[in-house]
One Martini backbone bead per residue (centre of mass of N, CA, C, O) as a GRO file, in nm:
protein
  132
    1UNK     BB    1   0.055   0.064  -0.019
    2UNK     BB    2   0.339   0.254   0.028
    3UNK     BB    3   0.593   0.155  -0.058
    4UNK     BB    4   0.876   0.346  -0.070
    5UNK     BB    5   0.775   0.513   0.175
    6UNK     BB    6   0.810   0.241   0.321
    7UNK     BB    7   1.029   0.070   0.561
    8UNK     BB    8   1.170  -0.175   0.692
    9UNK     BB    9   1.299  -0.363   0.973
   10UNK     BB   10   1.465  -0.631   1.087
   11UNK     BB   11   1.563  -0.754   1.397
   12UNK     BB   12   1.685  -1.120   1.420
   13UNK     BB   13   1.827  -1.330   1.580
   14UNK     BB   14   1.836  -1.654   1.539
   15UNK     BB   15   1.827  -1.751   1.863
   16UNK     BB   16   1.523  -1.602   1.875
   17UNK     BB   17   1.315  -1.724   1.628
   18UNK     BB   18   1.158  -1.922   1.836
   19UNK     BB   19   1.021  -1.711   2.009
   20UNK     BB   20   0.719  -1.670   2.133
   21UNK     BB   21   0.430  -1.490   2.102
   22UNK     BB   22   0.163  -1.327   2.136
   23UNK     BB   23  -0.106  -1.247   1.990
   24UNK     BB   24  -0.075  -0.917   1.820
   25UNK     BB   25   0.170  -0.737   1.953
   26UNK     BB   26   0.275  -0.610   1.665
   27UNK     BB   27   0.049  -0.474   1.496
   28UNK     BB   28  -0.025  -0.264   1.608
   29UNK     BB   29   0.239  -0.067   1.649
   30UNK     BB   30   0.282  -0.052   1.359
   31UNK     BB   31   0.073   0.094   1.297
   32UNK     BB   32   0.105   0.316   1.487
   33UNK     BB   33   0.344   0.415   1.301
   34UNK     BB   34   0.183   0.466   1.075
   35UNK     BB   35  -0.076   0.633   1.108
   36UNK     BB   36   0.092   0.860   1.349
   37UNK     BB   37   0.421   0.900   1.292
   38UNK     BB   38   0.380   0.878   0.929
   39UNK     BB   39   0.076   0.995   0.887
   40UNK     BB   40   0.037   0.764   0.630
   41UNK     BB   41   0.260   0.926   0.405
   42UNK     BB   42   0.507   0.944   0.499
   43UNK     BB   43   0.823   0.916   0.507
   44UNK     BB   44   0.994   0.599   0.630
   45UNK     BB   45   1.071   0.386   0.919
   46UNK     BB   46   1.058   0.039   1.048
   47UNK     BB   47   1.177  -0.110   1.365
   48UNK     BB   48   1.268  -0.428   1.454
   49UNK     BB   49   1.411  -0.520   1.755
   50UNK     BB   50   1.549  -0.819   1.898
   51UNK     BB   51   1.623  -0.870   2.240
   52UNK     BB   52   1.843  -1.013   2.506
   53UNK     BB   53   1.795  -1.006   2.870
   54UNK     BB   54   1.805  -1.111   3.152
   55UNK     BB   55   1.568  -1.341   3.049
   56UNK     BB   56   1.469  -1.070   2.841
   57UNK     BB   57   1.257  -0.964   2.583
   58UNK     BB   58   1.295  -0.730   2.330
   59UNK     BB   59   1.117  -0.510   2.222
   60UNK     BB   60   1.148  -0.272   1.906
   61UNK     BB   61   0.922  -0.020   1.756
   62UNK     BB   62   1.065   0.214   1.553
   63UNK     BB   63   1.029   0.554   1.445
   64UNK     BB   64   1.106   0.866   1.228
   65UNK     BB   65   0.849   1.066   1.309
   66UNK     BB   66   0.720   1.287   1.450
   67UNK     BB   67   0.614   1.212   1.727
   68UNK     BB   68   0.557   1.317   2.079
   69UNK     BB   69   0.417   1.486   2.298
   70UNK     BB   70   0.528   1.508   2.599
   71UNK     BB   71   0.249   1.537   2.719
   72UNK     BB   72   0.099   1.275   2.593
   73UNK     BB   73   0.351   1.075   2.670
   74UNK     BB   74   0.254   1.105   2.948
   75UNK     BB   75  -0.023   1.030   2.934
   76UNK     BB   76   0.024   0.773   2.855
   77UNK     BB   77   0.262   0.682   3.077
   78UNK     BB   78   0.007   0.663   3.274
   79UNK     BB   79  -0.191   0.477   3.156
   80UNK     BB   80  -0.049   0.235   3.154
   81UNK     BB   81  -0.005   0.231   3.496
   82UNK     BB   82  -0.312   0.150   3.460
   83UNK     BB   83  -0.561  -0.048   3.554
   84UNK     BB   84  -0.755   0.175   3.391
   85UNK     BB   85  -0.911   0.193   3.172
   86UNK     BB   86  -1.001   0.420   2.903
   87UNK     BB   87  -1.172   0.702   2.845
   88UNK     BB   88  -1.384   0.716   2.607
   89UNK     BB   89  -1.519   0.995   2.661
   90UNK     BB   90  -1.242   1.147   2.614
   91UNK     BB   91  -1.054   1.045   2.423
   92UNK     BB   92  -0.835   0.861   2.471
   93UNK     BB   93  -0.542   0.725   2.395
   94UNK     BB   94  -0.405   0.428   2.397
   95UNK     BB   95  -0.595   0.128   2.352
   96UNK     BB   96  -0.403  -0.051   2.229
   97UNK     BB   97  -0.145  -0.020   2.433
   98UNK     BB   98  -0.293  -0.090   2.686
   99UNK     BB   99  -0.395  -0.377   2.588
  100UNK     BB  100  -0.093  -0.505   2.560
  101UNK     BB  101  -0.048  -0.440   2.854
  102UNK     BB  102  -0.224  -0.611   3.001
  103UNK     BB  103  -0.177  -0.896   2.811
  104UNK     BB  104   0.121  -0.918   2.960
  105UNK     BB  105   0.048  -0.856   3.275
  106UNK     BB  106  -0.116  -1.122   3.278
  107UNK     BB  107   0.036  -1.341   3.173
  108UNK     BB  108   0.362  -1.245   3.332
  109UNK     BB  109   0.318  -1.001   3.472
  110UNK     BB  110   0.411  -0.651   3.587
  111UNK     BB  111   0.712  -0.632   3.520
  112UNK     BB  112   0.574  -0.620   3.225
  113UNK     BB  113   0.575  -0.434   2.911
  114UNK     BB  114   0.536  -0.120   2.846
  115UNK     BB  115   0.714   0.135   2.679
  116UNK     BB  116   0.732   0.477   2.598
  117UNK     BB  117   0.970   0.675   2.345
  118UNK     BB  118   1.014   1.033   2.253
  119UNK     BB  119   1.074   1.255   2.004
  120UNK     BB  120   1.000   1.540   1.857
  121UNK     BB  121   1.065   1.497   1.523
  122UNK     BB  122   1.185   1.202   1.542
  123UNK     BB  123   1.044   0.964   1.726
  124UNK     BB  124   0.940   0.651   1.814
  125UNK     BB  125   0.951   0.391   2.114
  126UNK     BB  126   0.837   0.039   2.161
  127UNK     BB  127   0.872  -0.163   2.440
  128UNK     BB  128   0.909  -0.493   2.507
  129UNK     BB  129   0.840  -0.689   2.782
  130UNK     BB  130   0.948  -1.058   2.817
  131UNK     BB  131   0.981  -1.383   2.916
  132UNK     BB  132   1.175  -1.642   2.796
   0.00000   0.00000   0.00000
């Protein structure tokens, strides 16, 4: 659909290629990449990065695109640390990240989950912490 216009990397250890992840895990964040980063017309770059630490599979979810307002990012990573899923009367934005953070968080425990850094005008990036 995006053509030449969208890029794609996927960064993946031979040696992790067969650790499972939940059902849906990777595509709605890939979606917000396109949709919310690159504004669904810009070029841009979508990057998959998955690391093993002590133990902790991290997927990291990458794009070079608009970035979030810090104000915004702040009450993302706020609404994410919350038990109580989002308000859809008041139209807070994040409910398919906060759905991904929760069905995480009850697989593996709350030790695990998502978080989200943005650099306005540069991109952003989504954490996935799950154990191996």
């Amino acid at each position: 659909r995006y053509g030449a216009k969208l890029k794609f990397i996927c960064l993946l250890p031979a040696q992790l290629e067969s650790v499972q992840v939940l059902r849906f895990l990777l595509q709605p964040i890939v979606e917000n990449s396109v949709i919310h980063g690159l504004n669904g017309d810009k070029e841009g770059t979508i990057r998959i990065i998955v690391e093993r630490s002590d133990g902790t599979l991290m997927i990291r979810v990458a794009d070079d695109g608009c970035g979030i307002d810090p104000d915004a990012l702040e009450q993302l990573n706020r609404t994410l640390a919350e038990e109580k899923a989002p308000d859809v009367e008041k139209r807070n934005h994040g409910f398919a990240l906060y759905n991904i953070n929760r069905r995480i968080q009850l697989n593996y425990g709350v030790r695990y989950g998502l978080r989200v850094k943005s650099v306005l005008n540069i991109g952003t990036t989504v954490i996935i912490c799950i154990p191996l």
